[in-house]
C-alpha positions in Angstrom: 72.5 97.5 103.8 72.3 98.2 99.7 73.9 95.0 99.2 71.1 92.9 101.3 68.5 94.9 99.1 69.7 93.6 95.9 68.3 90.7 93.8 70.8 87.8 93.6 71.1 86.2 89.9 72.3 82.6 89.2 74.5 82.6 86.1 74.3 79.7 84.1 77.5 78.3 82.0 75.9 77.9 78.9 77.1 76.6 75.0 75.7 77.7 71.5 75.2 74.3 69.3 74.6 74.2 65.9 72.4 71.8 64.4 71.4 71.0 61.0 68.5 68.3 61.0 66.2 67.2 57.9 62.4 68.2 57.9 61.1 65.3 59.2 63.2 65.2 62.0 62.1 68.8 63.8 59.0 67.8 65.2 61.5 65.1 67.3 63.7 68.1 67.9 61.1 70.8 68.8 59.7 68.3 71.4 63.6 68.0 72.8 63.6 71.8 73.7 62.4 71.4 77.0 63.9 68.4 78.3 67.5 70.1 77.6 66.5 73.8 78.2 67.5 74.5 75.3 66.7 78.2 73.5 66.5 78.8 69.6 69.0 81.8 69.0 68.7 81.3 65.2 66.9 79.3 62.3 67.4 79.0 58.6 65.7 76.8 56.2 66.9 75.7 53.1 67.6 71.8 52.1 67.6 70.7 55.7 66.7 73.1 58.7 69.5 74.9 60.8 69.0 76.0 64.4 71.4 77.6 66.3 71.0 76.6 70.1 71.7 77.9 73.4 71.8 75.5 76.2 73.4 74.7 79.7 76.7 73.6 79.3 76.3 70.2 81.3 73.1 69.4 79.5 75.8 69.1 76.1 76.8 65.5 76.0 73.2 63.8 76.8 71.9 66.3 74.1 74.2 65.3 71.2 74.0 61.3 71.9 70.7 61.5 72.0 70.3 63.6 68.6 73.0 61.1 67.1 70.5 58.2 68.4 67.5 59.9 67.1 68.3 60.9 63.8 70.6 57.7 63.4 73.9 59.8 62.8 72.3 62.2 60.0 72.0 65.3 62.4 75.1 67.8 61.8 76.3 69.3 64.9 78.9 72.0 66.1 79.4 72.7 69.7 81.1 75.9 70.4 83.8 75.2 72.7 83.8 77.8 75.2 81.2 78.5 77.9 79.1 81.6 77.9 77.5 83.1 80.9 73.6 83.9 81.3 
């Protein structure tokens, strides 16, 4: 009967990326948030802005093409490579 009470939560496999983008490219990236459900964990600015990035593990690959596309291969990114679980 306590079991039937409780909430049931969906846990998500999910990857932190790291991405280091130039100035003029974050309003492209900001706007790319949504689309990927992707979170900002962190961001630093210095010469070029770095975000690190939680996002749904299979929403990965179609994220970094299209970042590579967009920012015609100057974006830096690092893909942990191990799933964590939200």
């Amino acid at each position: 009967q306590g079991l039937e009470e409780l909430d049931v939560v969906m846990k998500v496999p999910m990857r932190i990326v790291s991405l280091e983008i130039s100035y003029a490219q974050e309003g492209m990236r900001r706007r790319m948030l949504d689309e990927y459900r992707a979170e900002i964990e962190e961001q630093n600015f210095g010469t070029g802005l770095m975000f690190t990035l939680i996002m749904p593990s299979d929403q990965i690959d179609k994220f970094c093409k299209r970042i590579v596309e967009d920012t015609n291969g100057t974006a830096e990114l690092l893909v942990e490579e191990k799933d964590i679980w939200r």
